[in-house]
C-alpha positions in Angstrom: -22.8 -20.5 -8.1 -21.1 -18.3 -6.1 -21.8 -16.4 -3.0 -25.1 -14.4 -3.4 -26.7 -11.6 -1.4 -29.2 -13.9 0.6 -26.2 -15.8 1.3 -23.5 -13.7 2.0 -23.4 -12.9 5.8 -21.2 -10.2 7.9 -17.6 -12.2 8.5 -18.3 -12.1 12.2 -14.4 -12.4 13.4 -13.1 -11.4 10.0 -11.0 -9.0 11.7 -7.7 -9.8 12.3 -7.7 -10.5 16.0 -9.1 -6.4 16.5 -8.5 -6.1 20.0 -8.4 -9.4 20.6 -4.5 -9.9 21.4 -3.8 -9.7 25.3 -0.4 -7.3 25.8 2.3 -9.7 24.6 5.4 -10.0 26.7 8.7 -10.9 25.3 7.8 -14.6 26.8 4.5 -14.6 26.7 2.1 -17.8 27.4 1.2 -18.9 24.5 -2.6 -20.1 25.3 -5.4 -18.5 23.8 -4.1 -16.4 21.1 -4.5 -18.5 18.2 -7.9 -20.1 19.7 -11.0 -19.2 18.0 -14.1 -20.8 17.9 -14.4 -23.6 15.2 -16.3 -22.6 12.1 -17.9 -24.5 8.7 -17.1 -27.7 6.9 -13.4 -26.5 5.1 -10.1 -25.0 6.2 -8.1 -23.1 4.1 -4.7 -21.6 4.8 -3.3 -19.0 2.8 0.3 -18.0 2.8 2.1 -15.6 0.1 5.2 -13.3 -0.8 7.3 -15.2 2.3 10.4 -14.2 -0.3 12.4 -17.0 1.0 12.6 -15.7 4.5 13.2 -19.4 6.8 13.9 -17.4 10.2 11.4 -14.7 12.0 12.3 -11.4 10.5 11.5 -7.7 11.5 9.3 -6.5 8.4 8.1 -2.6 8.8 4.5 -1.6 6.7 4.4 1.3 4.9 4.0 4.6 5.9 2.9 6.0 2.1 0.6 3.4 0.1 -1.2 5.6 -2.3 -4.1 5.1 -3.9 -5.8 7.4 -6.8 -8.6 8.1 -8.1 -11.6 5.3 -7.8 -9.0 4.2 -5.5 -8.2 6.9 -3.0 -9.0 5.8 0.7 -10.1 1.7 -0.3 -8.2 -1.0 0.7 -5.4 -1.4 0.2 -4.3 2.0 0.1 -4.8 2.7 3.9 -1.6 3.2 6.7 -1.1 4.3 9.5 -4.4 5.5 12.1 -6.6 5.3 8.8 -5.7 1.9 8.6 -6.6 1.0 12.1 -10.0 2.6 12.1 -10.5 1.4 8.8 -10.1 -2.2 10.6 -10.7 -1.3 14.2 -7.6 -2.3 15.6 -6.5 -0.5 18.9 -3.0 1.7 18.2 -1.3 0.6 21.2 -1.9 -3.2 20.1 0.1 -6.2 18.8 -1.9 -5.9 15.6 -1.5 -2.4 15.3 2.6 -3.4 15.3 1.9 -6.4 12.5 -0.2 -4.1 10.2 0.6 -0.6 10.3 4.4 1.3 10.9 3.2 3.0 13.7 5.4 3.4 16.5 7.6 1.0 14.6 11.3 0.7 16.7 9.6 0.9 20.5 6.7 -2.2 19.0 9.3 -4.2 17.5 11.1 -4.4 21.1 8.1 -5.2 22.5 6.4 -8.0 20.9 9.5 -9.2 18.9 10.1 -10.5 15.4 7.2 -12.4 13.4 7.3 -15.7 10.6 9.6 -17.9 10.3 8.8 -21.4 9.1 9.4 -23.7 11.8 7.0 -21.0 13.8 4.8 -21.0 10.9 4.9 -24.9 11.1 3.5 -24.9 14.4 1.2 -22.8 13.8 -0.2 -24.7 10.6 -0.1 -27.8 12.0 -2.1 -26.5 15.0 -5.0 -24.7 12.9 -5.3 -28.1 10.6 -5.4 -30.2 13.5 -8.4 -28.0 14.5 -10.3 -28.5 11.5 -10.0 -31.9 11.8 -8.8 -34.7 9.3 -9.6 -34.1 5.7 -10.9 -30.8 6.3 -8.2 -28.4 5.3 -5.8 -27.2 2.5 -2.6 -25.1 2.8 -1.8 -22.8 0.0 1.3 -20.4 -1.0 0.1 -17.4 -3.3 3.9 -17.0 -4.9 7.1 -15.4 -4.5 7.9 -18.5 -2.0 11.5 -19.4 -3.9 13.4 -15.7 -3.7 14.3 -13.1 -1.4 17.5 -14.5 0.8 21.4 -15.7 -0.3 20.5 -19.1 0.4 17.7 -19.2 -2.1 19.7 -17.3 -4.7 22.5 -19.7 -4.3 20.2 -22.7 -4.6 17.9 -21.5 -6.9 14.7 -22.0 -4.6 15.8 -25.4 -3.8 15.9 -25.4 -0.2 12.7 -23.4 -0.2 11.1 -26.8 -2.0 12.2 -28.6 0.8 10.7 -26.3 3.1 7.5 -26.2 1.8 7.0 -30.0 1.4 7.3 -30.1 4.8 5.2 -27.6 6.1 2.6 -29.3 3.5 2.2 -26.9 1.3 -0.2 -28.6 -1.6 -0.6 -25.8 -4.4 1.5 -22.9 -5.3 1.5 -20.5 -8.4 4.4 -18.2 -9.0 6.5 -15.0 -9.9 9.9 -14.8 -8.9 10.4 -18.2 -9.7 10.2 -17.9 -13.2 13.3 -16.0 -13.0 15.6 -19.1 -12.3 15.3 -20.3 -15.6 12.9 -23.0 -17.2 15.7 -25.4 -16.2 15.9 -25.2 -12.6 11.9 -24.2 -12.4 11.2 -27.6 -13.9 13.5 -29.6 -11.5 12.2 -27.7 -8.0 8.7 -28.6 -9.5 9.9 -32.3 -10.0 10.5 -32.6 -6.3 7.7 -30.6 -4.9 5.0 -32.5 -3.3 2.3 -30.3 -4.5 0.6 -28.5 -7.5 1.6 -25.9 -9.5 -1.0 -23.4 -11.3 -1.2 -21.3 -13.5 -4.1 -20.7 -15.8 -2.5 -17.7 -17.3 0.6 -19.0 -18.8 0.9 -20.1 -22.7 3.5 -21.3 -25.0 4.8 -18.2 -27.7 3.4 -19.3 -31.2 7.3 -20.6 -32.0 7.4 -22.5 -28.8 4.1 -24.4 -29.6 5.3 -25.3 -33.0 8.7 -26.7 -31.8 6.1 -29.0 -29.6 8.0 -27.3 -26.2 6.8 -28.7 -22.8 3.6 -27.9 -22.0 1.4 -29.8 -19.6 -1.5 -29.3 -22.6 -0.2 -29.0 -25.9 -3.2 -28.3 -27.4 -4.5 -25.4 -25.5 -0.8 -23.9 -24.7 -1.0 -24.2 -21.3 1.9 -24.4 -20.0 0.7 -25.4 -16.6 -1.6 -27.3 -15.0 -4.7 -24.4 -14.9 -6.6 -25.4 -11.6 -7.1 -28.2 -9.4 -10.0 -30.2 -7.5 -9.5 -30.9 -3.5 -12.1 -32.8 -1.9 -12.5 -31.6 1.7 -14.7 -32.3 4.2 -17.0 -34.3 1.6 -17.2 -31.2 -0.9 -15.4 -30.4 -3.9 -13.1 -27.3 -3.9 -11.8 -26.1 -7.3 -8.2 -23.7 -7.0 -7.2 -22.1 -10.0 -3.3 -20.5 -10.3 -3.1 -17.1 -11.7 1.0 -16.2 -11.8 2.1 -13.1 -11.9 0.8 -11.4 -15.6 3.9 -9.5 -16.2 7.1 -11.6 -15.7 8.3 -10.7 -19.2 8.3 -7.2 -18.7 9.4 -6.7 -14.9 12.2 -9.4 -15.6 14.8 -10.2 -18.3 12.6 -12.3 -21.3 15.7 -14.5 -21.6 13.9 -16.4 -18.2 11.4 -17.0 -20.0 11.3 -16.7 -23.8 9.1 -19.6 -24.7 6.5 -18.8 -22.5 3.5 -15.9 -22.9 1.6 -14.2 -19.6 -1.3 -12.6 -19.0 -4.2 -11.7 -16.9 -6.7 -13.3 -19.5 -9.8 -12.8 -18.0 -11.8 -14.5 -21.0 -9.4 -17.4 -20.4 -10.6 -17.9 -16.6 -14.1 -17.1 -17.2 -14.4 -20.3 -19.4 -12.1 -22.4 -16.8 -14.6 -21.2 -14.1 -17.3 -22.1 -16.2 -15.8 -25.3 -16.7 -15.1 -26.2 -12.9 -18.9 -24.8 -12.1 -21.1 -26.6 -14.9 -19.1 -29.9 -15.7 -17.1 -30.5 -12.7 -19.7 -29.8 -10.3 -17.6 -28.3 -7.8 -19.1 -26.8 -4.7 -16.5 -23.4 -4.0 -14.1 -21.5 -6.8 -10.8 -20.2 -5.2 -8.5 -17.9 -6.8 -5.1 -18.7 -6.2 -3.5 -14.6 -7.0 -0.3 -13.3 -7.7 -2.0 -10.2 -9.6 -1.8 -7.3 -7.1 -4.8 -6.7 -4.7 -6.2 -3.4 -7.2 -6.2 -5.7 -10.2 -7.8 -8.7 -8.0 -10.4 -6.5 -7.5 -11.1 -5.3 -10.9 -10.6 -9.0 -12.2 -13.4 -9.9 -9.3 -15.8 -7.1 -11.6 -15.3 -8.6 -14.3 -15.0 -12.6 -13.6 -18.2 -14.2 -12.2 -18.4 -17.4 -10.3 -15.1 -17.2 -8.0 -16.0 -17.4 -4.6 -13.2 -16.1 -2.7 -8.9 -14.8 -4.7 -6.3 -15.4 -2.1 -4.6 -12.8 -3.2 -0.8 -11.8 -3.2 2.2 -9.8 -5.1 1.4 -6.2 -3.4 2.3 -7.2 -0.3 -0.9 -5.5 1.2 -1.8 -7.1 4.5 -5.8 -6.7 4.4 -7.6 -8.0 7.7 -11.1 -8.3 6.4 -12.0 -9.4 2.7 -13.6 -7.1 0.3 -16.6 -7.6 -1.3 -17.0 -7.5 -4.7 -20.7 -7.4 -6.6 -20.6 -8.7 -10.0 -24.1 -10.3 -12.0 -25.5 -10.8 -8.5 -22.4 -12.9 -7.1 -20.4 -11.8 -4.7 -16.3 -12.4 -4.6 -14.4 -11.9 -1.6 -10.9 -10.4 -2.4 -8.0 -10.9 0.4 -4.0 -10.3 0.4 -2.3 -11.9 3.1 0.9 -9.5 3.2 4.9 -10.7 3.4 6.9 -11.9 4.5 6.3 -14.9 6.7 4.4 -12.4 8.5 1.1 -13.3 8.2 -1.3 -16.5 7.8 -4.7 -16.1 6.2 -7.3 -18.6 7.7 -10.7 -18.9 5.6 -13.2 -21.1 6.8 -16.2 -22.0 4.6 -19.7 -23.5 5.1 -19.6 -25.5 2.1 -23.2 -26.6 0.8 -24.3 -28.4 -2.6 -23.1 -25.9 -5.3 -22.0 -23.2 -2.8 -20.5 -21.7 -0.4 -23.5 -20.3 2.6 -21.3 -18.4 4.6 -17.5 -17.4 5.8 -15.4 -16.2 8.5 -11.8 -14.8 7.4 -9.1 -14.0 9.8 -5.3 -12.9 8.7 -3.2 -14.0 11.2 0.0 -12.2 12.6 2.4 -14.8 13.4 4.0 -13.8 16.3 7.6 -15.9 16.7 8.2 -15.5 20.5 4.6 -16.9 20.8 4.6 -20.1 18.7 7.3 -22.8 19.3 9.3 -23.3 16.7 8.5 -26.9 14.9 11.9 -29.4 15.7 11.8 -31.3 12.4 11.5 -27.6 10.2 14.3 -25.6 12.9 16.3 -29.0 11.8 16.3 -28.5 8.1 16.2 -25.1 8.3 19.6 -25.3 10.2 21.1 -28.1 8.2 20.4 -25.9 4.9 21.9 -22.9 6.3 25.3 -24.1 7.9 27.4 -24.9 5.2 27.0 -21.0 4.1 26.0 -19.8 8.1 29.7 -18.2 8.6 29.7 -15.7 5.7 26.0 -14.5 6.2 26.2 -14.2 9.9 28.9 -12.0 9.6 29.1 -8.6 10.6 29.8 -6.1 8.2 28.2 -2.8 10.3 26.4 -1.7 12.9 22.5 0.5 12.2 22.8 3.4 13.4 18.9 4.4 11.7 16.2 1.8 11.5 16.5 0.2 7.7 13.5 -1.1 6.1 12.4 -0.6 2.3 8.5 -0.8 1.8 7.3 2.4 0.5 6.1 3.8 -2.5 9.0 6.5 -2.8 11.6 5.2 -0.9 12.9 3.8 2.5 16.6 4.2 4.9 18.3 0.7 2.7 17.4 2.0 -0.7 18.7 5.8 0.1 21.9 3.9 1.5 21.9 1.2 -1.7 21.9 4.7 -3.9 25.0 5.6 -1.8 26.6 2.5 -2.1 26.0 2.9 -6.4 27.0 6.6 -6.4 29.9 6.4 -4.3 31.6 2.8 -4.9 31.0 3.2 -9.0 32.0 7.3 -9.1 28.7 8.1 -10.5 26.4 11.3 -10.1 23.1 9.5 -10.4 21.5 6.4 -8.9 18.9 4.2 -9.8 17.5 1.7 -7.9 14.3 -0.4 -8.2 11.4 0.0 -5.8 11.3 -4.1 -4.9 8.9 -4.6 -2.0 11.1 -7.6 -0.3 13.4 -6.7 2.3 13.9 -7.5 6.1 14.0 -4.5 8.1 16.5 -3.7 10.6 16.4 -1.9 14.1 18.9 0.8 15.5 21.7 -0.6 16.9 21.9 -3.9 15.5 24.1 -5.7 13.9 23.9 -5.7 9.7 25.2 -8.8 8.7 25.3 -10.2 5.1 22.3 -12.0 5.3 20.3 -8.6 5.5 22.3 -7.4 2.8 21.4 -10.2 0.6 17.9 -10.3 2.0 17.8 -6.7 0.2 19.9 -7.7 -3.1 19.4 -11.2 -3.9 18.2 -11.8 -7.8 19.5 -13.6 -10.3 20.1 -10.8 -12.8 21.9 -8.5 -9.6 24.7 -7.0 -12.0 25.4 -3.6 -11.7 25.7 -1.1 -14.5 26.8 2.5 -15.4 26.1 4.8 -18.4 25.4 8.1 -19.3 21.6 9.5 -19.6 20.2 12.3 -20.5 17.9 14.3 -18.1 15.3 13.8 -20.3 15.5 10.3 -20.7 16.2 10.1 -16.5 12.9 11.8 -16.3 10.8 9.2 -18.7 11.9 6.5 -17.1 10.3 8.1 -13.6 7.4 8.6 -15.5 6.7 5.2 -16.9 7.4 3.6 -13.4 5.3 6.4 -11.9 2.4 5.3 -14.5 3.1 1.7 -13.6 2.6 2.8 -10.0 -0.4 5.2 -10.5 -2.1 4.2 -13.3 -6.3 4.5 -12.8 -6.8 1.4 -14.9 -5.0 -1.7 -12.2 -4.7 -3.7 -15.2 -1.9 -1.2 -16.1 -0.4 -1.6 -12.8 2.6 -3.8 -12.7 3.0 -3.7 -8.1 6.2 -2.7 -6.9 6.8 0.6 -5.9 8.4 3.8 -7.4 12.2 3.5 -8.4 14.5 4.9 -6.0 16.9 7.4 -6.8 20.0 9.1 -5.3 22.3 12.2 -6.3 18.6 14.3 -7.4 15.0 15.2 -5.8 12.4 15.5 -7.8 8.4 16.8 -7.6 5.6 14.0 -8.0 2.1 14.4 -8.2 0.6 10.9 -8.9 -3.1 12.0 -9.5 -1.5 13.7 -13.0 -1.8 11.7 -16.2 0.5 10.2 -18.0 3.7 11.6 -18.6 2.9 14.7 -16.4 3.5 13.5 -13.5 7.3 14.2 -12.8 8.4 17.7 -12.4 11.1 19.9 -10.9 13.8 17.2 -11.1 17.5 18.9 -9.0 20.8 17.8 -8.2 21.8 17.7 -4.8 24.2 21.2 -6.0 20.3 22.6 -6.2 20.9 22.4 -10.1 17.8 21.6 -12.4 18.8 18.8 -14.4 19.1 19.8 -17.8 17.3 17.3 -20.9 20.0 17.3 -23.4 22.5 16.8 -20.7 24.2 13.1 -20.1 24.6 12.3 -16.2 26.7 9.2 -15.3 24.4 7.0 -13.8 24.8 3.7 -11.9 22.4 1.2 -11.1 21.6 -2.2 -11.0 18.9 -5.6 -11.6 18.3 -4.3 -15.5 16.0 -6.3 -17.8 18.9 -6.5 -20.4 22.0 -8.4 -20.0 25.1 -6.6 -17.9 28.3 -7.7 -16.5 28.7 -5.0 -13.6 29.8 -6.6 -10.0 26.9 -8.0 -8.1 25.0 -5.2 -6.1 25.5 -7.2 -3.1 29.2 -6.7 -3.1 28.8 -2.9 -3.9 26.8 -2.6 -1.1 28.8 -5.0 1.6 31.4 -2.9 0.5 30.1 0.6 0.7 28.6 -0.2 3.9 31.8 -2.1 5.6 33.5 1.7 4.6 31.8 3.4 7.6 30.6 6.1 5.0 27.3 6.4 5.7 25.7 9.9 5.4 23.4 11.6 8.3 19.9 10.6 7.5 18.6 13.4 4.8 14.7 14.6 3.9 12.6 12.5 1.2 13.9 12.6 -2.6 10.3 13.1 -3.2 7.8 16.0 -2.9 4.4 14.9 -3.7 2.1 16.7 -4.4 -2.0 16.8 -4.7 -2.4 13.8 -1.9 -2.5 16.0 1.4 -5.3 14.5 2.4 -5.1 10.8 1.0 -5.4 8.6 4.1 -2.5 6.2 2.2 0.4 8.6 3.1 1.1 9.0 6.8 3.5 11.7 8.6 5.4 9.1 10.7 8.2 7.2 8.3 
């Protein structure tokens, strides 16, 4: 059984440190931030979406996260000063800096960068300790292999070392999938702990060519859920990867394997864990997007809590979803490295009597860094340390990407496309992952790769026609903006450069898009062809690597003056998910 309304009790401390952060100085003691007061009978830590990144990083939030419809002004479609009242987090705080883009540049210089894993070590290995012996289980939600050249170039390899020895014990995935079947299998061979993934099947062809599956008779490709004992009660995790890798990413990753949310699928494996195994708590191990967590949560009954991930949504206090009398908590513990989710339970025969949440900003300059993890790290990075170091220019605007419409590094990644491959259009997708990067400072290669790095990063040009220039905006835009989250794919709206266009996301399908013009002021005509460039296309290309069009475009010096949005929305004036600052 899960939580139910006699049971469920206010998360007292479930926001994320709200006001409870003295000012941080740049050397701040360390003593007493992460202290909080013990709680319940299990400890579990939730990581997700770290996107490969081993050293502290400067990561800014979005300034426009849109919701519509049902889900206009719910979590997580808050930013900015709606987000902090939403949570109660003072504006002129450390949290305010960790969750929200406010005041962006001057917090950043103030309390620093945040994640890293030898900081994250520490700070695991501290919160564990607390829980005492037995009593505590550290998860990653996804997206852990990709995201930085180093991963790229070892296909998530050193990213398996890292996460053996920060102690990670279960994992499900997304990115992953796309190294290959080949090098998936051989990181998973050296992994120390579980991967899950309920939702993952062998293709009808696969199954009758008796393909790997870890149970040939269902289809599964993966081991569905596992059983933890802590603190003398059994926990059940189930894996949900990412429903969509076939369609956001080239099938050729992939082609033996189906995806899904399957719902039915998990009801049954709940069912399963709940009546036969006996288990006391149901977790949700998520890489589905927060919106479709929480329409999975209404339809699926006997999950406890989804540790959710994929969105990148940083979400201080759970929400509560009502379904047949059960409550499910739905969380999402943002990107990064950024964050730490700590949930403790009260675990009781059959059920889970109460909770505290807290998502935890992991401040670097406040947590020192682990020796053993700073020594890998370090050892994995220096035979290739020279070339990313190195400086190819200097910021003169603060770069970040997260953003439904756009950010500073993709309007320059357009640039690079337009100017370095002579085309009059620019397409670039709206990828979430990113480090962000403050005026002044150096741009090395490692940020450009931290931008770029995928393992279909080819770049391409052809000739469209406006019209077909404008369906594909639409179809991302209904990706994006769909009402039904189960049509939602995350990610955010594809970037473009040599055009503007009018978007009003509350429109249906297909009527979204509007008023698309050249930078000459020019409509864009539908039977016209445009030469457009772009790159990381699900089919097959043989283009130069976008990282090398944009090392090169930005070691050129020929960076434009900052310009005004590509965007005008319309028809969300008053949506607290858009914010003037950014």
């Amino acid at each position: 059984m899960t939580i139910r309304r006699r049971d469920f009790i206010k998360f007292t401390g479930a926001a994320a440190l709200a006001g409870g952060l003295p000012r941080l100085a740049r050397a701040a003691d360390t003593a007493g931030v992460y202290d909080f007061e013990r709680f319940g009978n299990a400890r579990i830590l939730h990581m997700t979406d770290t996107h490969a990144q081993l050293l502290p990083v400067f990561f800014r939030e979005p300034s426009v996260n849109l919701g519509i419809g049902a889900m206009a002004g719910k979590p997580p479609h808050l930013v900015g000063r709606a987000f902090l009242d939403r949570f109660g987090i003072r504006s002129d705080s450390a949290d305010a800096y960790a969750f929200t883009c406010l005041d962006f540049e001057k917090s950043a210089l103030r309390f620093g960068k945040l994640g890293g894993f030898a900081h994250l070590k520490t700070l695991i290995d501290r919160l564990r300790n607390d829980a005492g012996t037995g009593r505590s289980l550290l998860l990653d939600g996804g997206d852990l292999w990709q995201g930085s050249g180093l991963a790229n170039t070892m296909q998530g390899a050193d990213m398996v070392e890292a996460a053996n020895l920060l102690g990670i014990e279960a994992m499900t995935g997304h990115w992953e999938f796309t190294y290959g079947e080949a090098a998936l299998r051989s990181n998973l061979a050296r992994f120390k702990g579980e991967f899950l993934a309920q939702n993952v099947y062998l293709t009808e062809e696969a199954a009758f060519n008796d393909a790997k599956a870890f149970d040939p008779a269902s289809g599964r490709v993966f081991k569905p859920a596992t059983i933890k004992e802590i603190g003398g009660h059994r926990v059940a995790v189930i894996g949900q990867a990412f429903p969509y890798v076939p369609i956001a990413h080239p099938k050729r990753f992939t082609p033996d394997w189906t995806f899904g949310i399957r719902d039915d699928e998990l009801q049954k494996l709940v069912n399963t864990l709940r009546n036969n195994d006996k288990v006391d708590a149901v977790l949700l191990l998520s890489h589905n997007g927060m919106d479709v967590d929480l329409k999975l949560a209404s339809r699926v009954t006997g999950i406890d809590v989804i540790l959710g991930g994929h969105t990148h949504d940083a979400v201080p206090q759970p929400i509560a979803v009502t379904n047949a009398g059960d409550t499910t908590l739905v969380t999402n513990a943002g990107s990064s490295g950024k964050f730490l989710g700590v949930l403790d339970l009260e675990l009781a025969k059959g059920r889970v009597s109460d909770v505290r949440y807290r998502l935890l900003p992991v401040f670097s300059e406040l947590l020192k860094p682990d020796a053993a993890m700073a020594a890998l790290i370090e050892k994995m990075r220096e035979p290739h340390a020279a070339a990313y170091t190195e400086k190819i220019a200097t910021s003169d605007r603060l770069l970040y990407r997260r953003g439904n419409f756009g950010g500073t590094v993709d309007q320059l990644i357009c640039d690079a496309l337009r100017g370095q491959l002579d085309a009059e259009i620019a397409l670039s997708p709206g990828f979430r992952w990113g480090s962000s990067v403050l005026p002044g400072q150096p741009v090395t290669m490692e940020h450009v790769l931290s931008e770029t790095a995928i393992t279909y990063p080819e770049t391409y040009v052809q000739r469209m026609t406006g019209s077909q220039i404008k369906d594909i905006l639409e179809d991302v835009c209904d990706n994006l903006f769909n009402a039904d989250p189960y049509y939602q794919q995350g990610g955010d709206m594809v970037r473009v450069g040599g055009f503007a266009y009018t978007c009003t996301p509350g429109e249906s399908a297909g009527r979204r898009i509007s008023e698309l013009k050249l930078d000459n002021g020019r409509s864009l005509a539908a039977g016209k062809r445009y030469k457009v460039a772009g790159w990381a296309s699900v089919n097959e290309q043989t283009g130069t690597p976008v990282w090398d069009v944009f090392a090169k475009h930005l070691a050129s010096g020929k960076t434009p003056e900052p310009r005004g949005a590509s965007v005008t929305l319309r028809g969300v004036d008053d949506n607290p998910g858009i914010t003037g600052q950014g």
